[in-house]
C-alpha positions as CSV (number, residue, x, y, z in Angstrom):
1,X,1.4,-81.1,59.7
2,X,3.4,-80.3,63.1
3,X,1.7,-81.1,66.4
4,X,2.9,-81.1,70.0
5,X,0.7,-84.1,71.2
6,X,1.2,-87.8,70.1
7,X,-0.7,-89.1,68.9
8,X,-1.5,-92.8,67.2
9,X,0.5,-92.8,64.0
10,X,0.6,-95.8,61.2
11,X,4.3,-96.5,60.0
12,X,3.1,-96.1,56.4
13,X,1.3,-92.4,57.1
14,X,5.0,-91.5,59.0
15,X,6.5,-91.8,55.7
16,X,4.1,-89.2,54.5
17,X,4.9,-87.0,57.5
18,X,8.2,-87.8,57.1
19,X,8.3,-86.6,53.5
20,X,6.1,-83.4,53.1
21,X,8.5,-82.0,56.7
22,X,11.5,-82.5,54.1
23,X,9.9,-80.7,51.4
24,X,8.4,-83.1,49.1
25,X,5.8,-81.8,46.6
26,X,5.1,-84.2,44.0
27,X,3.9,-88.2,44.9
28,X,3.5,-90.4,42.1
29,X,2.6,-94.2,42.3
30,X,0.4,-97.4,42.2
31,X,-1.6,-98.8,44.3
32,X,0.2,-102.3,46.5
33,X,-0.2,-104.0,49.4
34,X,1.3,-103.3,51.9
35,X,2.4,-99.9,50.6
36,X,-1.0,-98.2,49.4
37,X,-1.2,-96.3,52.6
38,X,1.2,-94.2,52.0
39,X,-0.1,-92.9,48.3
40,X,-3.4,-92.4,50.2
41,X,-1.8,-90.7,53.2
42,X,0.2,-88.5,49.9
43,X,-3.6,-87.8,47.9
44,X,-4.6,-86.0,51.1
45,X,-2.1,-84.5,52.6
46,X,-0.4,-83.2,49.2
47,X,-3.8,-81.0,48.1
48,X,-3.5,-79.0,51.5
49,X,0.5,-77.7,50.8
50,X,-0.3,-77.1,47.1
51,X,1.7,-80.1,45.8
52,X,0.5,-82.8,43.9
53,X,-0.3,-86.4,44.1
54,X,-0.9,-88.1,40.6
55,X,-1.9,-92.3,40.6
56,X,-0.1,-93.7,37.2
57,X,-0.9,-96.6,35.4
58,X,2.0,-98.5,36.8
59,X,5.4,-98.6,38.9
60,X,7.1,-97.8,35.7
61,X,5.3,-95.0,34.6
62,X,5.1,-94.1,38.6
63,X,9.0,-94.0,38.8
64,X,9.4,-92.2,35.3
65,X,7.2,-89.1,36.9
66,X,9.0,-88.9,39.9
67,X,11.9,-88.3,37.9
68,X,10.5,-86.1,35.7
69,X,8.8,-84.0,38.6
70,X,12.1,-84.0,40.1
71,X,14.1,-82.5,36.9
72,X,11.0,-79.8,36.7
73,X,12.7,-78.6,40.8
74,X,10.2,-80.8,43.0
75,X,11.0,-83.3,45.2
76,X,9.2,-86.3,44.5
77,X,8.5,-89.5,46.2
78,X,7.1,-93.1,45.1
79,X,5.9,-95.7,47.1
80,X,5.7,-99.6,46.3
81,X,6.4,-103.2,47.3
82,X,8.7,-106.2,45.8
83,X,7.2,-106.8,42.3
84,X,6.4,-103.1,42.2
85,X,10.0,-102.2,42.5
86,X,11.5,-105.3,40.4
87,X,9.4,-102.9,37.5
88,X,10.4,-99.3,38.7
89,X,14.2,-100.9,38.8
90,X,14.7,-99.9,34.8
91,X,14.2,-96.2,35.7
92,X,15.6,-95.8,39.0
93,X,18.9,-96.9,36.9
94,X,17.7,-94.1,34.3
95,X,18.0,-91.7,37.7
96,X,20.9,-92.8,38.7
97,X,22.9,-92.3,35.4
98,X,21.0,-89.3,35.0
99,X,21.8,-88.0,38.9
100,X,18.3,-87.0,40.0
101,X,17.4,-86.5,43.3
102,X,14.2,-88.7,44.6
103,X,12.9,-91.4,47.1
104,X,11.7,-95.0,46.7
105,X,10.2,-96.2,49.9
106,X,9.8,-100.6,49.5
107,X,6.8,-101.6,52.0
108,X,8.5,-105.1,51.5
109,X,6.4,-108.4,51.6
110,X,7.7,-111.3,50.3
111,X,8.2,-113.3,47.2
112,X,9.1,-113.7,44.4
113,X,6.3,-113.1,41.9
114,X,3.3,-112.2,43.8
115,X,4.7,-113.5,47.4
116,X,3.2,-113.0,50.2
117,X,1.0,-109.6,49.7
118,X,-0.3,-109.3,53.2
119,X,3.2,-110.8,55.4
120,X,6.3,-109.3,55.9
121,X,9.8,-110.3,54.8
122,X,12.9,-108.6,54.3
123,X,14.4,-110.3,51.2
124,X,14.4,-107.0,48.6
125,X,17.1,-106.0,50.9
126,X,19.7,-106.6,48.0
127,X,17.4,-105.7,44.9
128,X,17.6,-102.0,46.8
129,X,21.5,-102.4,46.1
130,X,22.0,-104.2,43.0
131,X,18.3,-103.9,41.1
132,X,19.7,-101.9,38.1
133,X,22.0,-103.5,35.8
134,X,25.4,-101.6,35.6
135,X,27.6,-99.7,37.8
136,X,26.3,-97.5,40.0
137,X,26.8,-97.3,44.1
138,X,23.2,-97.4,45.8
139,X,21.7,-95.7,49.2
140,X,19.4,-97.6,51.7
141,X,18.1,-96.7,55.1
142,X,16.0,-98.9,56.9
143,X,13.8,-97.7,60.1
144,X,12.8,-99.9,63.0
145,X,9.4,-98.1,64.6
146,X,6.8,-95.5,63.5
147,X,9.2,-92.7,65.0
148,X,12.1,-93.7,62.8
149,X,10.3,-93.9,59.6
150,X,9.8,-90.2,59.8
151,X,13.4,-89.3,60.4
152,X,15.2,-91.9,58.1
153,X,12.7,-90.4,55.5
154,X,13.7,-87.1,56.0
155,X,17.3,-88.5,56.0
156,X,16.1,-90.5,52.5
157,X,15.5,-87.0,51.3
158,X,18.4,-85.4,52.1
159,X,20.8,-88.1,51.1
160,X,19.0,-87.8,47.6
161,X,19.5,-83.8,47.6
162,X,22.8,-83.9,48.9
163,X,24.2,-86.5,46.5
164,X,21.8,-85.9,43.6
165,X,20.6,-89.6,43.1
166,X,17.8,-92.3,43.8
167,X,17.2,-93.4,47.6
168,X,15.7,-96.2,48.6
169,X,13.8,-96.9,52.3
170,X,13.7,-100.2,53.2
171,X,10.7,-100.4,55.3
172,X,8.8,-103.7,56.4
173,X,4.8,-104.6,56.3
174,X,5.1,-104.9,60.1
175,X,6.9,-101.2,60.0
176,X,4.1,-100.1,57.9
177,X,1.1,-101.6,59.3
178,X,2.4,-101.1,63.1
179,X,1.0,-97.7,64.9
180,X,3.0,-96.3,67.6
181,X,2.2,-93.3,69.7
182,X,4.7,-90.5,68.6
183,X,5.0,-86.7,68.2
184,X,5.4,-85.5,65.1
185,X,8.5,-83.2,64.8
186,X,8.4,-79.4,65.0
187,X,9.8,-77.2,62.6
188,X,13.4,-76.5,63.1
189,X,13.9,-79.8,64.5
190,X,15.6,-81.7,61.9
191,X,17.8,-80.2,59.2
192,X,16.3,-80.5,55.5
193,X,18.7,-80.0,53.1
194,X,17.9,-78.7,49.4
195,X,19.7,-79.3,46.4
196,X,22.7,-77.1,45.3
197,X,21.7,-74.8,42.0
198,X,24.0,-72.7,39.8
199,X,25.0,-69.6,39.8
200,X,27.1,-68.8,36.8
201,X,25.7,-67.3,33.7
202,X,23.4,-69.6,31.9
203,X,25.6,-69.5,29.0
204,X,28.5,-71.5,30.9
205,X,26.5,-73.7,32.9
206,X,28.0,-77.3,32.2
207,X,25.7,-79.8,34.1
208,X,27.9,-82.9,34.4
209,X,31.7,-80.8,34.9
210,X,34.0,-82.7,37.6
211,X,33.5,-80.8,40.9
212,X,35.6,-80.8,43.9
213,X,32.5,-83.2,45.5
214,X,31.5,-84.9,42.4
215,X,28.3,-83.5,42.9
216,X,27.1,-80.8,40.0
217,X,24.6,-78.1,40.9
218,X,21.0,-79.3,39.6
219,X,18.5,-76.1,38.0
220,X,14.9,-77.1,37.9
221,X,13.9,-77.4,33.8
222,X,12.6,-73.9,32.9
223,X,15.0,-71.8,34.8
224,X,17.2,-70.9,31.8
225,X,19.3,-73.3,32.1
226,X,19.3,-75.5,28.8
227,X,20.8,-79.4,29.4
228,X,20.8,-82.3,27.8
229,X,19.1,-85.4,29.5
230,X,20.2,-88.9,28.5
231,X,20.5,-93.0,30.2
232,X,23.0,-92.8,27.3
233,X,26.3,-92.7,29.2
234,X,27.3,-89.1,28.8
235,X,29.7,-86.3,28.6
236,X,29.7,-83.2,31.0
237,X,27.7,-81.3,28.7
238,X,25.2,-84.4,28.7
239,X,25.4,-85.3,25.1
240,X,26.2,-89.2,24.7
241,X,29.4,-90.7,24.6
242,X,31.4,-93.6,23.1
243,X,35.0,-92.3,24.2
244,X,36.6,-94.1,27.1
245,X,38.2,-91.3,28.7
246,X,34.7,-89.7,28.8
247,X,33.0,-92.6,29.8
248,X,35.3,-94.0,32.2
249,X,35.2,-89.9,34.6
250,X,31.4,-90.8,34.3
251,X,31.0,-94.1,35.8
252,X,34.0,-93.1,38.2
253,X,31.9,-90.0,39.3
254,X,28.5,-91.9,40.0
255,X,30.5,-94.0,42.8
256,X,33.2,-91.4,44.0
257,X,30.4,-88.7,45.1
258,X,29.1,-91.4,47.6
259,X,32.2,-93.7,48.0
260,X,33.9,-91.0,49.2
261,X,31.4,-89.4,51.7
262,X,30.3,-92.3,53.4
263,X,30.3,-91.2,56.8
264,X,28.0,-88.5,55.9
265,X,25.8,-91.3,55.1
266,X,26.5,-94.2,57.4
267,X,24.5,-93.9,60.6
268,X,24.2,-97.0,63.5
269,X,22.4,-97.6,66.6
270,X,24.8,-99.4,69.3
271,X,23.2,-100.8,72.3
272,X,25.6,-102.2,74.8
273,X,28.1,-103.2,72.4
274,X,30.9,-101.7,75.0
275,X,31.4,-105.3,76.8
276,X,29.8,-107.4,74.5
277,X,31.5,-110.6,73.8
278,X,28.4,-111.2,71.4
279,X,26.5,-109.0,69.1
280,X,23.1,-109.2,67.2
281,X,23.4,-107.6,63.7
282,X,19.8,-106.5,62.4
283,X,17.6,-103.7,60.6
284,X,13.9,-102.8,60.3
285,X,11.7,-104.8,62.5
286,X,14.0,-107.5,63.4
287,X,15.8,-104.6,65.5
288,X,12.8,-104.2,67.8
289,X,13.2,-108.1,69.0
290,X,16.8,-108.0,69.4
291,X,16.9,-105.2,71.4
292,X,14.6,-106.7,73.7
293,X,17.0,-110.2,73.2
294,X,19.9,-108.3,74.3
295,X,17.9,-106.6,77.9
296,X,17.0,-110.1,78.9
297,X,20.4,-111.9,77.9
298,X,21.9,-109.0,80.1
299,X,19.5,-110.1,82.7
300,X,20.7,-114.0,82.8
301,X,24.5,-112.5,83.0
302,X,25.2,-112.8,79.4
303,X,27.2,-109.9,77.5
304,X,25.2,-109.2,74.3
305,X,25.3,-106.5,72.6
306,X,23.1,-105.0,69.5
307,X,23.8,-103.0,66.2
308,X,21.2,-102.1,64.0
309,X,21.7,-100.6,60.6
310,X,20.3,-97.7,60.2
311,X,22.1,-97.3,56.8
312,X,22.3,-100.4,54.9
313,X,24.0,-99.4,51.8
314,X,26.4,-98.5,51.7
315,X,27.2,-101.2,53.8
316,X,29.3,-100.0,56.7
317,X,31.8,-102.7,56.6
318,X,34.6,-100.5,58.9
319,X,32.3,-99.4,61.4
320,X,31.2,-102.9,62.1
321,X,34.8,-104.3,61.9
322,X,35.4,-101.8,65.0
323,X,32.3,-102.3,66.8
324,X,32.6,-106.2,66.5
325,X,36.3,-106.8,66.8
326,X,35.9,-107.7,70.6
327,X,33.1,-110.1,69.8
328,X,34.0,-114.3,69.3
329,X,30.1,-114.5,68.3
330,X,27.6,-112.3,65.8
331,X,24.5,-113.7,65.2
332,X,22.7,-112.0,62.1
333,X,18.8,-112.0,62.5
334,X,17.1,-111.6,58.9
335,X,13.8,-112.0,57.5
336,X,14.8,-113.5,54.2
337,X,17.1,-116.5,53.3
338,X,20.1,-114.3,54.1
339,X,21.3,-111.2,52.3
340,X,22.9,-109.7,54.6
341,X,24.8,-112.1,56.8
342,X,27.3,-112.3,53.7
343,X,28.1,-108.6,54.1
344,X,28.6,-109.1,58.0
345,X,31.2,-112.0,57.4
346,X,32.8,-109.5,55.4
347,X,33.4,-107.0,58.2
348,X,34.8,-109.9,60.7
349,X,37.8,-111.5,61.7
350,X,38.4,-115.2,60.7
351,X,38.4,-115.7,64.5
352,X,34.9,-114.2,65.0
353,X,31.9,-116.9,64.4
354,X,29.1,-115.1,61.9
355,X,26.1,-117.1,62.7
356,X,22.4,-116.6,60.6
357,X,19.0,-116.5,61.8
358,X,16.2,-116.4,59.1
359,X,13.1,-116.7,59.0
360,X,11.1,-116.4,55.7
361,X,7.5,-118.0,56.5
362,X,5.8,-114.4,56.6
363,X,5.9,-114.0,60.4
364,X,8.6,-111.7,62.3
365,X,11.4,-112.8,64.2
366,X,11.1,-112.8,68.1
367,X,12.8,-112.3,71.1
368,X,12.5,-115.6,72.2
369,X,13.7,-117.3,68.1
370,X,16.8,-114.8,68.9
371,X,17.6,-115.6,72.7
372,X,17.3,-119.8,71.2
373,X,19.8,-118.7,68.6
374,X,22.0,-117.1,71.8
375,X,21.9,-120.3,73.7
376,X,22.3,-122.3,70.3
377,X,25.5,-121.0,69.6
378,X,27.1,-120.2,73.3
């Protein structure tokens, strides 16, 4: 998989690349537009490293294997779009009260129902936080070209290893569909980190005990290492609970271990946000056009500046307090109806002005829609 030339790459075979350099063996999924790609990219890369690519019946039964392969000490990966993941959300709640490592990747389009199959929308973006019912704290990273697929993918898996549980990549149709000339990465580059497994006796291994991280080690299924597995809330020996001072360390523990280490999770890119008096806040392909939007508002003497989340849950509500607290303007570019502008007027002073640009017809957002939003509001 590693080459030194670049070469033309498609957004939705980067997340393939992306996946097998951080280890994954096991692709299960169904077939959606605009995500398909990818499981093809999966059926014919997997054969060659001796993992495995399986096509289910469904995105239920697709996110119930990933799981599955995942318990049994692979790391797995699923693929999908909206109304795929609106079925796959039952079961990526199942891995999260469960705590098992694995990586969704939304090819979004947009909707609801059926949508838009073949145009590209951002308005899943709060379905990856708050799909399953209950309590649970969610991870989403969201790249903005071909190059970044591959490394927030990577990232994807090693947020999932790190803190045991279910991430989700926000990708776009136009991030999927776009081909970019890249390199693919060299191994050594990027750091791929592996789950933690026990070391104690078999006999006193405890798979849900409070740890110093809240993070328990994980052995694959046939290692000698008998647990019980339940979406019953649990004890730490994994047998179900109806005790509230069992129940409530459980629910507690599923938010701590990432509540609590968010800045090994948050990650940014700041352009020119040193003077800015104004700042675009944006993710996935939306990023690409204000990044442009800010180099030509820099040309007409305007001091604009650009954040793009990289990480978009947990949302980094301190970060952008610091970064925007200089700023009387933030203009919020989103391709949906607005999901995360509300997050953004969150972060900011009453003095700051939060203003939204959406655009949900299918098409992307352009430099030119954002600059007319600049002049709009100055």
């Amino acid at each position: 998989m590693a080459h030194t030339e670049r070469q033309m790459l498609l957004g939705n075979m980067a997340c393939v690349h992306g996946a097998i350099y951080a280890g994954m063996k096991f692709y299960a999924g169904y077939p959606i537009t605009p995500s398909t790609e990818v499981a093809e990219g999966c059926a014919r890369e997997l054969p060659k490293i001796g993992g495995r690519f399986i096509q289910m019946e469904d995105e239920i039964a697709s996110m119930g294997a990933i799981v599955g392969a995942s318990m049994a000490g692979l790391k797995s990966m699923t693929a999908t779009s909206g109304p795929g993941y609106s079925l796959m959300v039952e079961n990526i709640g199942y891995a999260y009260m469960v705590e098992v490592p694995c990586v969704i990747v939304n090819v979004q389009r947009g909707g609801p129902s059926t949508g838009l199959p073949t145009k590209v929308s951002q308005s899943d973006t709060m379905q990856a936080r708050w799909g399953p019912h209950g309590d649970f704290t969610a991870i989403a990273v969201a790249p903005s070209t071909v190059a970044e697929t591959i490394t927030e993918v990577i990232r994807a898996f090693n947020l999932a290893e790190r803190f045991r549980t279910p991430v989700t990549v926000l990708l776009d149709e136009t991030i999927g569909h776009m081909r970019e000339m890249i390199a693919l990465p060299q191994p050594g580059e990027y750091e791929v980190i592996d789950r933690v497994k026990p070391t104690c006796d078999p006999a006193d291994y405890v798979p849900f005990e409070p740890t110093e991280n809240c993070v328990n080690p994980m052995p694959a299924y046939g290692e000698g290492y008998r647990y019980y597995v339940t979406g019953l809330t649990h004890d730490t020996m994994g047998f179900p609970t109806n005790r509230p001072d069992e129940i409530a360390p459980k629910l507690k523990k599923l938010k701590c271990k990432i509540e609590d280490y968010k800045d090994e999770i948050f990650k940014l890119r700041v352009e020119k946000m040193d003077d800015a008096e104004i700042a675009f806040v944006s993710y996935g392909s939306v990023s690409r056009a204000a990044l442009l939007a800010v180099t030509l508002a820099r040309q007409a003497g305007v001091k604009v500046g650009s954040i793009q989340l990289h990480t978009v849950w947990p949302f980094p509500l301190d970060q952008l307090r610091d970064l925007l607290q200089n700023c009387s303007k933030v203009i919020v570019g989103e391709l949906n109806m607005g999901q995360i502008v509300h997050e953004v007027e969150r972060a900011v002073s009453h003095e700051t002005e939060v203003h939204s640009l959406q655009r949900y017809d299918g098409e992307i957002l352009t430099p030119m829609q954002l600059l007319d939003k600049l002049e709009e509001v100055l």
